[in-house]
C-alpha positions as CSV (number, residue, x, y, z in Angstrom):
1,X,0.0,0.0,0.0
2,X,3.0,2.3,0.5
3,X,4.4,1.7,-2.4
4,X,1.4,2.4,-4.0
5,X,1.2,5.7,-2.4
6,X,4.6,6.5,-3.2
7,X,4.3,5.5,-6.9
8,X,1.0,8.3,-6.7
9,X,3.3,11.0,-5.3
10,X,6.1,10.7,-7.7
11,X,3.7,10.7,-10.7
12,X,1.8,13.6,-9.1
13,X,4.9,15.8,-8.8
14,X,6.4,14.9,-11.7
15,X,3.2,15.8,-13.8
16,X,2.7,18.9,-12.2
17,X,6.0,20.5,-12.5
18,X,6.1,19.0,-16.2
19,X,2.6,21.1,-16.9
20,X,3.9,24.4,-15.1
21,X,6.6,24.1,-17.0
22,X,5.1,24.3,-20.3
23,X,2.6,27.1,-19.3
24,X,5.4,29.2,-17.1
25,X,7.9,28.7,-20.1
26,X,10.6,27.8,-17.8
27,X,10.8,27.1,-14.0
28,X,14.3,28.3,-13.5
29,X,14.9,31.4,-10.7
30,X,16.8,33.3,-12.6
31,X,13.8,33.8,-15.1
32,X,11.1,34.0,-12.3
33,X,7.2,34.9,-13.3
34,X,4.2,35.3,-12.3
35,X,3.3,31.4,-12.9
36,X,6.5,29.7,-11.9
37,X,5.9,31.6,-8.9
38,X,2.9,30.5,-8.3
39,X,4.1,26.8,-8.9
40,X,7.3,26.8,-6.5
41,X,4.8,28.4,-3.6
42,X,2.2,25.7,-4.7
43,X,4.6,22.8,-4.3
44,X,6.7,24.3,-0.6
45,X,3.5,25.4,1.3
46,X,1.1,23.0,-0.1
47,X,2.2,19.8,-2.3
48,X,5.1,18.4,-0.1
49,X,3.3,18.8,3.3
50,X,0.4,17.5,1.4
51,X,2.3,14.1,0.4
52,X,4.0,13.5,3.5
53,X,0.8,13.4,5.1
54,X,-0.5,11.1,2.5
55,X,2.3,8.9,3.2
56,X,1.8,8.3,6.6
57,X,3.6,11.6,8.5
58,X,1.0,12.7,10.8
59,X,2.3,13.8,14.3
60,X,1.6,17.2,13.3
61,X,-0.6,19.1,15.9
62,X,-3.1,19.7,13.2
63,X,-3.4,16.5,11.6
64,X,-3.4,14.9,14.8
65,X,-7.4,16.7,14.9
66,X,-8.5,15.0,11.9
67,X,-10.9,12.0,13.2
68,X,-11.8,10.6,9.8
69,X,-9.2,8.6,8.0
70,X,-10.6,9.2,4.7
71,X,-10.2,12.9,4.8
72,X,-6.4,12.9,4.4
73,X,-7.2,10.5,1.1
74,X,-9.7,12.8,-0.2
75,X,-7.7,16.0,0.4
76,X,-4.4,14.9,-1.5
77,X,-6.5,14.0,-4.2
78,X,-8.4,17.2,-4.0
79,X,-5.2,18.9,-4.0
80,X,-3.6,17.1,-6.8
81,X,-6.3,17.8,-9.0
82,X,-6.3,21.5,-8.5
83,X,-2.7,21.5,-9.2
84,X,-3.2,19.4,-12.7
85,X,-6.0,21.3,-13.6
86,X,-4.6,24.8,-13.3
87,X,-1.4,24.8,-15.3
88,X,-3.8,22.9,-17.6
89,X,-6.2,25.6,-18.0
90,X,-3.3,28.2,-17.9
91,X,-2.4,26.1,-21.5
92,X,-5.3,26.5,-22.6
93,X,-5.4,30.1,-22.0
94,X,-2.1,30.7,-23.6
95,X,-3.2,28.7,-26.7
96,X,-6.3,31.2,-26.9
97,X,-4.9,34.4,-26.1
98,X,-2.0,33.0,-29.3
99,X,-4.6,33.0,-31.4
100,X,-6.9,36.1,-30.5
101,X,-4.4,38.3,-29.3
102,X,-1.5,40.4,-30.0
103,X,0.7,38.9,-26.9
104,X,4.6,39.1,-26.1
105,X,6.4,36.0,-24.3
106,X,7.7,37.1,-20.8
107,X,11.0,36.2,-22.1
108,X,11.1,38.7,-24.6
109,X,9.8,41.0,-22.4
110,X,12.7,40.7,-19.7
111,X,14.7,41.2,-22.3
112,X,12.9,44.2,-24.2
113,X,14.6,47.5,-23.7
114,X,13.3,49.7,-20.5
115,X,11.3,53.2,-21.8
116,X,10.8,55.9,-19.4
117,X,10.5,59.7,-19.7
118,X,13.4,61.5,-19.1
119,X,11.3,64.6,-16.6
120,X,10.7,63.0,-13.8
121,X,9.6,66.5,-11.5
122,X,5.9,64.9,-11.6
123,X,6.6,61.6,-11.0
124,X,9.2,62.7,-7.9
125,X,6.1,64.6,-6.7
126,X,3.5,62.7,-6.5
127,X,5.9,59.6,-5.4
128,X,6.9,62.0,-2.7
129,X,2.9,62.8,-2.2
130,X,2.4,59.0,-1.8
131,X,5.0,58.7,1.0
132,X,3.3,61.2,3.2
133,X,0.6,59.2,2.7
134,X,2.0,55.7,3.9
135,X,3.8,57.6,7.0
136,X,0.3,59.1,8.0
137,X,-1.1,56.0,7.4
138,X,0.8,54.1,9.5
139,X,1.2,56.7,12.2
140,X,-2.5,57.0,12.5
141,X,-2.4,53.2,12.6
142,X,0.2,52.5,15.2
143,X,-1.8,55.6,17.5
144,X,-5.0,53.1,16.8
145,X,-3.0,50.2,18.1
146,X,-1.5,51.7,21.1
147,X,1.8,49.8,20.5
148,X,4.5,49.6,18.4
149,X,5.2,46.0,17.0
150,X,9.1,46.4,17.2
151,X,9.1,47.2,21.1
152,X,6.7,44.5,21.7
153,X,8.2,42.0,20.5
154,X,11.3,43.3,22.3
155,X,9.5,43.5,25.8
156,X,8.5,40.2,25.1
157,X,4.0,40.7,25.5
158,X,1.8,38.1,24.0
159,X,2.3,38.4,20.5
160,X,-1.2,36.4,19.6
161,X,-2.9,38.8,21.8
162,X,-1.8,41.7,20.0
163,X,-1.6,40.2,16.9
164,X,-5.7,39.8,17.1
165,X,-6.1,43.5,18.0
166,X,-4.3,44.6,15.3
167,X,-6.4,42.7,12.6
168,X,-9.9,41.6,13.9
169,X,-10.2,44.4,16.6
170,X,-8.9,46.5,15.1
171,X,-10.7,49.8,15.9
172,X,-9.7,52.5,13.1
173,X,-10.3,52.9,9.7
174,X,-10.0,49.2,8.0
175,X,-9.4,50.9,4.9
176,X,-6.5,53.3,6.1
177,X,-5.1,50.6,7.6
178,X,-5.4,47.6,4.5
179,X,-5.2,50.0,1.5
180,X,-3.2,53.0,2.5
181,X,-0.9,51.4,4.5
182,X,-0.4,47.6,4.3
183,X,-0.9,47.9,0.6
184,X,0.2,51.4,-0.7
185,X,3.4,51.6,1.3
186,X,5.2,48.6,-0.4
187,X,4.1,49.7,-3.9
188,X,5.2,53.2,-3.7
189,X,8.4,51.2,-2.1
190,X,8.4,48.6,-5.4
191,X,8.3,52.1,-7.2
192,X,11.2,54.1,-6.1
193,X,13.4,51.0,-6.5
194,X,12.5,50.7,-10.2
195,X,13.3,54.4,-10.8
196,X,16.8,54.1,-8.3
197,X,17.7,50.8,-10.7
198,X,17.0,52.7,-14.0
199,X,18.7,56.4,-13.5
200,X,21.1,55.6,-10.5
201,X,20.2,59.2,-9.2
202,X,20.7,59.7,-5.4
203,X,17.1,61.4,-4.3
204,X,15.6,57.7,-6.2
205,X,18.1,56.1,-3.6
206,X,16.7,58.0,-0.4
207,X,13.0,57.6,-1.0
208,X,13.5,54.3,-1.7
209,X,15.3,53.5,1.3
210,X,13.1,55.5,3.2
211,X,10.0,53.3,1.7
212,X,11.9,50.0,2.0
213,X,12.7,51.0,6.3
214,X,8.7,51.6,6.3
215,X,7.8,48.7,4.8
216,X,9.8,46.5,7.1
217,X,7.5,48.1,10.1
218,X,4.5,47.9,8.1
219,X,4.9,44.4,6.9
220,X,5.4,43.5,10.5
221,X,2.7,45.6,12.3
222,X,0.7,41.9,13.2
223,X,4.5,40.1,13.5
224,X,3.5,38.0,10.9
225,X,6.8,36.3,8.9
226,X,5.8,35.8,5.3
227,X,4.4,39.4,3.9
228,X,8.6,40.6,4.8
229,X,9.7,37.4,3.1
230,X,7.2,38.5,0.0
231,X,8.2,41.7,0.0
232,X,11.5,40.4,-0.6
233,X,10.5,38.0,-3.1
234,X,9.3,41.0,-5.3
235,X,12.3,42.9,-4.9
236,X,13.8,39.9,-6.6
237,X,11.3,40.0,-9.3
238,X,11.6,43.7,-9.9
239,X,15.0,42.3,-10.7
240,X,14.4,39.7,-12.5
241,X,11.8,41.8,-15.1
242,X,13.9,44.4,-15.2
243,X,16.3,42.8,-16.8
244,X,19.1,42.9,-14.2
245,X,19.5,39.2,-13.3
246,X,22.0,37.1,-15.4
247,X,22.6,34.5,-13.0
248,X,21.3,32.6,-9.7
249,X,23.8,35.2,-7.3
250,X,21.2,37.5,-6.7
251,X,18.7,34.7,-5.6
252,X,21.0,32.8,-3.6
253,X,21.6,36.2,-1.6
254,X,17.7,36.4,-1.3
255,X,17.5,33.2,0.0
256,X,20.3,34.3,2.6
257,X,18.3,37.3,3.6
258,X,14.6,35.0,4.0
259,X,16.3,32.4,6.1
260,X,18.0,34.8,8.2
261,X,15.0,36.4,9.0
262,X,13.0,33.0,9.1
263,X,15.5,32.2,11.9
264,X,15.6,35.9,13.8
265,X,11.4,35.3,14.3
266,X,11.5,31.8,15.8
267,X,14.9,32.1,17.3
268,X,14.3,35.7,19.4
269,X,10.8,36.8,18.5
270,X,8.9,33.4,19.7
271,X,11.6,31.5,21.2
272,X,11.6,28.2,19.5
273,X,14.8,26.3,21.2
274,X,16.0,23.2,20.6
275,X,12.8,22.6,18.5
276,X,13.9,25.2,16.0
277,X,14.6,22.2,13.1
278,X,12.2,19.9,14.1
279,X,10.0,18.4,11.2
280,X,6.8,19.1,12.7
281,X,7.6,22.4,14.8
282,X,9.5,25.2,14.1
283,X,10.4,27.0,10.7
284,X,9.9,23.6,8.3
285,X,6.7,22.7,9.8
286,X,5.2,25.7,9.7
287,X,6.3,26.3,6.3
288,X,5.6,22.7,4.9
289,X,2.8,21.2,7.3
290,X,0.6,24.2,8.7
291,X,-0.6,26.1,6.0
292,X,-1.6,22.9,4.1
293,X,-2.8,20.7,7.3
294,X,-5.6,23.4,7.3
295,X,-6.6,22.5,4.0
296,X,-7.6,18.7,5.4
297,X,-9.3,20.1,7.9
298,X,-11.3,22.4,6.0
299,X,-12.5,19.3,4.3
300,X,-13.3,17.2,7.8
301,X,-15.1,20.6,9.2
302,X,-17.9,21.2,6.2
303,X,-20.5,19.4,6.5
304,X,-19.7,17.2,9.3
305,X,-19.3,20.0,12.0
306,X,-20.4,22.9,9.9
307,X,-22.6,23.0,7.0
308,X,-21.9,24.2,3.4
309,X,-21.3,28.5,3.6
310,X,-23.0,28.1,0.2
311,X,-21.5,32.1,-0.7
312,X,-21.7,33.4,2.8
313,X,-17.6,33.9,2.6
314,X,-18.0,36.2,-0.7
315,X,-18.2,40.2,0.6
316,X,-22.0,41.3,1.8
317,X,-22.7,43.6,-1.5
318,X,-22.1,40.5,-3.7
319,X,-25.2,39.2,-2.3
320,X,-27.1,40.2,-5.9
321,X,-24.6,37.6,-7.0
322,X,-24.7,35.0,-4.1
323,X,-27.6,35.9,-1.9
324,X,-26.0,33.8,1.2
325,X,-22.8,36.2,0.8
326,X,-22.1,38.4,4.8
327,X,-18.3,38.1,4.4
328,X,-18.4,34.8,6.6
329,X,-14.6,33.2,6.0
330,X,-14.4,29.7,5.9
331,X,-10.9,30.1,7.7
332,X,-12.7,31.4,10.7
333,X,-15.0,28.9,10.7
334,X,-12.7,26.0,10.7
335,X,-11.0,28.0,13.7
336,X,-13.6,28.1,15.9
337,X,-14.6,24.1,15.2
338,X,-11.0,23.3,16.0
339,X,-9.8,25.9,18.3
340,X,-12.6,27.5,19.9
341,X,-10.7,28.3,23.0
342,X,-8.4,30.6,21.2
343,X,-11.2,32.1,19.4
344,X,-13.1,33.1,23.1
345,X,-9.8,33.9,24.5
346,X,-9.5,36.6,21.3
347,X,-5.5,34.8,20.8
348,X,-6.6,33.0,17.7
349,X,-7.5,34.3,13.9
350,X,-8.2,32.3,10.9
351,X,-7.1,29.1,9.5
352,X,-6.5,30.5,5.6
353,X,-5.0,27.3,3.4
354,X,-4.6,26.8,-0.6
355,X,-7.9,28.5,-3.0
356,X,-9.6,25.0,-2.9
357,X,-10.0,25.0,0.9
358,X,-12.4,27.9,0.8
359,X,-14.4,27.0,-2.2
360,X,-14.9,23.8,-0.5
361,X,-16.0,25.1,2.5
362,X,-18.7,27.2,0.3
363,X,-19.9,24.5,-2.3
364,X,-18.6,20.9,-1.5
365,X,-16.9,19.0,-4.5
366,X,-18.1,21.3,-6.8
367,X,-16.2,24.2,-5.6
368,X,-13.1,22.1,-5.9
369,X,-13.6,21.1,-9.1
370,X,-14.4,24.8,-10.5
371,X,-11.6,26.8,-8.5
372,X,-8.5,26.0,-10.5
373,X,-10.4,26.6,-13.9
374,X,-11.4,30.1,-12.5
375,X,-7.9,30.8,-11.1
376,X,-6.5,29.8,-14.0
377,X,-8.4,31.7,-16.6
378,X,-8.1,34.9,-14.6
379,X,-4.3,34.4,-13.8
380,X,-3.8,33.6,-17.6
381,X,-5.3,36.8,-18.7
382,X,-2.8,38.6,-16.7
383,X,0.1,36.3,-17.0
384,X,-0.2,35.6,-21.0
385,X,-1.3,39.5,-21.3
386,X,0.6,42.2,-19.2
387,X,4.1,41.2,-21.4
388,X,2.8,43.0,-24.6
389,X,2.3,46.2,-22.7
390,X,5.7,48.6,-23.8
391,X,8.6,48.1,-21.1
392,X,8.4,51.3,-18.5
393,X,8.7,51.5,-14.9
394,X,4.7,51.5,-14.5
395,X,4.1,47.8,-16.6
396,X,7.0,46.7,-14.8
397,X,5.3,47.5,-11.2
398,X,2.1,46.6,-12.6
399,X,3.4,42.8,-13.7
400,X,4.8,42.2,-10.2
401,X,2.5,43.8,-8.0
402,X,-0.6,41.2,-9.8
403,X,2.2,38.6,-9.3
404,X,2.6,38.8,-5.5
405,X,-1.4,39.5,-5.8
406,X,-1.9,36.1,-7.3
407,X,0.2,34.2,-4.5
408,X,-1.3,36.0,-1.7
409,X,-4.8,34.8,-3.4
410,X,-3.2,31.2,-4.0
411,X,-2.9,30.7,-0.3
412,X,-5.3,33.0,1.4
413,X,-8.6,32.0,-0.3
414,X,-11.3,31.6,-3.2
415,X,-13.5,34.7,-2.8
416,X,-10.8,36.9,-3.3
417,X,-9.8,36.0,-7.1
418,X,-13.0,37.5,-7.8
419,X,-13.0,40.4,-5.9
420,X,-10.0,42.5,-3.6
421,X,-10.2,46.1,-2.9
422,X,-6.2,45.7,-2.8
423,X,-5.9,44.7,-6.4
424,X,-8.5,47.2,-7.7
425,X,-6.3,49.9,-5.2
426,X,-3.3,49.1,-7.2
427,X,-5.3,49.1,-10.4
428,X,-6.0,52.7,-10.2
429,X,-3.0,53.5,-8.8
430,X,-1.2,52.2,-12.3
431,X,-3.7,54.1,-14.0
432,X,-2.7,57.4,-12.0
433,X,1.0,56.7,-12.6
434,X,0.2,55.9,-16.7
435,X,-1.0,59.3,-16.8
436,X,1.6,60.9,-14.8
437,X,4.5,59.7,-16.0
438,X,3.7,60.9,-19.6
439,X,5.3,59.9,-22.9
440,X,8.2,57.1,-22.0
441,X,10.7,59.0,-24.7
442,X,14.2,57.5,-22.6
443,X,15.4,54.3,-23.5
444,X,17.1,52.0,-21.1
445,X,19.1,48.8,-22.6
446,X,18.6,45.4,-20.5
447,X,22.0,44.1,-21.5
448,X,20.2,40.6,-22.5
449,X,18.9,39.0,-25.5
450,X,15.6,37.1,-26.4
451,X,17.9,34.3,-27.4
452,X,20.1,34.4,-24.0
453,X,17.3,33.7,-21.7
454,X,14.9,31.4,-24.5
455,X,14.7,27.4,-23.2
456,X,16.4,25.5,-25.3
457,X,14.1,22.6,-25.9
């Protein structure tokens, strides 16, 4: 039987990298985009934890909830399924678009030269407007919270406490706090680095470093560990579309930087010990079992302890769409089936997981089965798309900035591919910074060619 479950594994993970591969164009991290990004988070947060569980690892403190033995059968399969089916339909897309569409590779858009206009006084300004913005922002935030994260965790006060006040009670302005801080400040951050890279002028330099400092403190306002090691991961990819990245140096450094801070959280900030490297605790098991163990028990909680949400997790005006829709997550449900202590005790939040989890929890099999075809066509649009836009510092931002949009959606839930007040945010802010920064008359040359970074097949 364990052989037999191996065998399944293998072939799984072989497919699935073989079918992101042909609809990514190539998986290697020195040519990074938005859907072998998508793949490698896919296969570390969900896919491996997913199989080790399959194959019999299951001393995890999540797993070890899961009553019914068939749910950790019908989960893997669940989540093998979605992870066919989407660089399947990504294929698809691509073939379409091909045929219907004027579309660029992202290859040759890496290597495309960088336009920009040369006067940048209206740009400078209204970056410089958008900075005053993220520092009142986060001001009037931190005044809200009536603590600052950095001395906190210094002083050493219960982090999940705080970490709850700062999201679900939370008693400002949501939208000051979502849009103009955790989601403006790292774009007008993304921003000044992509000007700084293309002129090398000094005042690019300072506001960027200024933005980058912020959005270390932003990032961290709820001491969570994966929105710095994102905001990272774009920095990289800036790099990578840009042009700038000719081989792996610049991602082994990365990967320096994310495990260093990885280690600072769970070695000073919470304390780990001597079960900093153990399989099931620590760094690796949060990484490879937690997020994904959620996803098993999404399927044990609905309808056993909880029935179907049937559209109650999609955003209260939506309900002309799905009349069951109040903005009901399933990830707060499956918390308070599984750790309803933590939820009265106000110390424990949600139990997000991988897209499938939620649209699950909301329609049953069906959900499953139509999730990756939605992700997929909406993902392709962008993916297949955003490359034949002309190279500038704004398509540039734009291309990332869906990217790490597309992750967060990956791994935080269904309802929000079809709607996100952050992604519609960043949508006008493009717009805004289209129109500002005027005709791109400046040319900037990448240094690579279409034929240098091609897969040789």
């Amino acid at each position: 039987m364990l052989f037999f479950r191996i065998a399944i594994v293998i072939c799984v993970f072989c497919l699935v990298t073989f079918l992101f591969r042909k609809a990514s164009g190539s998986l290697k991290f020195t040519k990074l985009n938005m859907i072998s990004l998508i793949y490698y988070f896919m296969i570390l947060f969900n896919l491996i934890g997913a199989s080790l569980i399959y194959l019999g690892l299951r001393d995890h403190y999540l797993i070890q909830k899961i009553k019914l033995s068939s749910t950790i059968d019908t989960s893997y399969y669940a989540l093998a399924y979605a992870m066919i089916m989407l660089p399947l339909v990504l294929m698809v897309m691509k073939l379409i678009l091909s045929r219907f569409a004027k579309k660029r590779e992202i290859n040759a858009y890496v290597a495309s030269d960088i336009y920009f206009n040369a006067n940048m006084i209206n740009m400078q300004g209204l970056v410089l407007f958008l900075m005053a913005i993220c520092t009142l922002a986060t001001a009037y935030v931190f005044i809200n919270l009536g603590y600052i994260p950095l001395l906190s965790m210094i002083r050493g006060e219960n982090l999940d406490a705080l970490r709850q006040s700062g999201n679900r009670f939370f008693s400002g302005n949501q939208y000051v706090k979502n849009l103009l801080m955790t989601s403006l400040t790292p774009f007008v951050s993304y921003l000044t680095y992509i000007y700084f890279r293309i002129t090398k002028r000094k005042s690019w330099c300072f506001m960027f470093c200024y933005m980058a400092l912020l959005s270390v403190i932003v990032l961290t306002y709820d001491f969570a560990k994966s929105p710095i090691i994102t905001y990272l991961l774009g920095l990289y990819l800036l790099e990578v579309v840009m042009g700038n990245v000719k081989n792996r140096k610049r991602f082994n450094k990365l990967a320096i930087a994310a495990a260093s801070l990885i280690l600072f959280f769970y070695v000073v900030v919470a304390d780990v010990g001597a079960s900093l490297f153990s399989i099931y605790t620590g760094p690796i098991g949060r990484i490879i079992f937690t997020q994904i163990a959620t996803l098993f028990l999404h399927v044990e909680a609905f309808p056993l302890h909880h029935a179907y949400l049937n559209g109650a997790s999609f955003n209260g005006w939506m309900s002309f769409l799905f009349p069951a829709a109040e903005g009901l997550r399933s990830g707060r449900v499956v918390m308070s089936i599984y750790n309803a202590a933590g939820v009265e005790s106000n110390t424990a939040g949600v139990m997000n997981t991988v897209f499938i989890g939620e649209a699950y929890a909301n329609y049953g099999f069906t959900g499953i089965l139509v999730a990756p075809i939605v992700f997929g066509i909406i993902i392709g649009l962008f993916a297949y798309l955003l490359p034949s836009l002309k190279k500038s510092p704004v398509s540039i931002l734009l291309y990332v900035q869906m990217t790490l949009q597309f992750v967060t959606m990956i791994e935080g839930g269904f309802v929000d591919i079809l709607y996100s007040a952050s992604t519609i945010f960043i949508i006008l802010l493009v717009i805004v910074l289209k129109i500002v920064a005027g005709h791109p008359g400046r040319r900037k040359k990448t240094g690579l060619s279409i034929s240098g970074i091609e897969e040789k097949h």
